[in-house]
N, C-alpha and C positions, 0 to 999 in steps of 0.2 A: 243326532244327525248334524253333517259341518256342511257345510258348500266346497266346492272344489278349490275355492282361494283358501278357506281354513283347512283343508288336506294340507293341501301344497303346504304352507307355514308349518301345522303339524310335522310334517317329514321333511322340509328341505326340499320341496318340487317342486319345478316350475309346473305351471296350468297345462303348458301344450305336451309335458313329456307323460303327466295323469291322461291323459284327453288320447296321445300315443299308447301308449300300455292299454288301454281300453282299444283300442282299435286291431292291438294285433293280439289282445284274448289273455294277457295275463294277468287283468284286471276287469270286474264281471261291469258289464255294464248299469251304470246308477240309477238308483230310483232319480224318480224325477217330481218336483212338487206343480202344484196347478198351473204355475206360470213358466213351467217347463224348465226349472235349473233344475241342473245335479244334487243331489244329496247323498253323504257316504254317511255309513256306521261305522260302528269301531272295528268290525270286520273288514273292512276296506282298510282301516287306517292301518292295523296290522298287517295286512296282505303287502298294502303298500310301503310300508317300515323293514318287511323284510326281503323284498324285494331292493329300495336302496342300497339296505346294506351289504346283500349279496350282491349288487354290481360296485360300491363302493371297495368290498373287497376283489374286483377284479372277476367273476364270473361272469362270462357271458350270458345276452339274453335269453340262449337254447338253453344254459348250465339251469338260469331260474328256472325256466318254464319246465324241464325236467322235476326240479324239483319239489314246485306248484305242484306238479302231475301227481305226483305220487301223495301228498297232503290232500290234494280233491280227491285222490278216490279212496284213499282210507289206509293206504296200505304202506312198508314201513318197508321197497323191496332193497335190501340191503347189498344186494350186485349193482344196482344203481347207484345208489349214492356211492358205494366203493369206486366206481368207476369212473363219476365225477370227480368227486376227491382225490383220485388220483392224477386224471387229464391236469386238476388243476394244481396241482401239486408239484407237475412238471413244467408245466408251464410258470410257474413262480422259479423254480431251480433252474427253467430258461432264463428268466428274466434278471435274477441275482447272478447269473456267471456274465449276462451284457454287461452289469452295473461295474462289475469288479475289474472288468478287462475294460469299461469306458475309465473306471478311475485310475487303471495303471495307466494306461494314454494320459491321462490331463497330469496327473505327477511326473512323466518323462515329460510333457509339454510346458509344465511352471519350472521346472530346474533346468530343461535346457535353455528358456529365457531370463531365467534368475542369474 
């Protein structure tokens, strides 16, 4: 069992965004000891580890909680995730055609100043 500052550290999260996730259900709410702090298991710690990294790689909060959903109820529904993975998929192939047309901008911008 950790406290919620040893979560946080364990994962890289601040208190208040653990303390958020717990509030809007993507995270179960904590046992709590006699003097009423939090306490997680390693079930939380994983819960909360791949939740990180699914927003560090860019999925939205609904994208987890979709994905939560289907790990809590046991089932593996493979139209779903197809359909994640691909929203998100697109939205990546969104975001590399900005990058590419912002860096042809800044290379006509440095050689017309150069």
């Amino acid at each position: 069992m950790r406290s919620i500052g040893a979560l946080g550290k364990a994962t890289n999260t601040k208190v208040e965004t653990i303390r958020y996730y717990e509030r809007i259900g993507l995270l179960a709410p904590p046992q709590r000891t006699d003097g009423n702090y939090r306490t997680y298991d390693d079930e939380a710690l994983a819960r909360l580890s791949f939740i990180r990294r699914s927003r560090d790689l860019g999925f939205s909060l609904d994208q987890v909680r979709a994905l939560l959903s289907l790990t809590d109820q046991g089932t593996q529904d493979c139209k779903t995730v197809d359909r994640i993975a691909r929203d998100h998929m697109a939205e990546i192939e969104r975001k590399i055609a900005d990058l590419i047309a912002l860096r042809h901008e800044l290379s006509t911008m440095i050689e017309s100043c150069g």
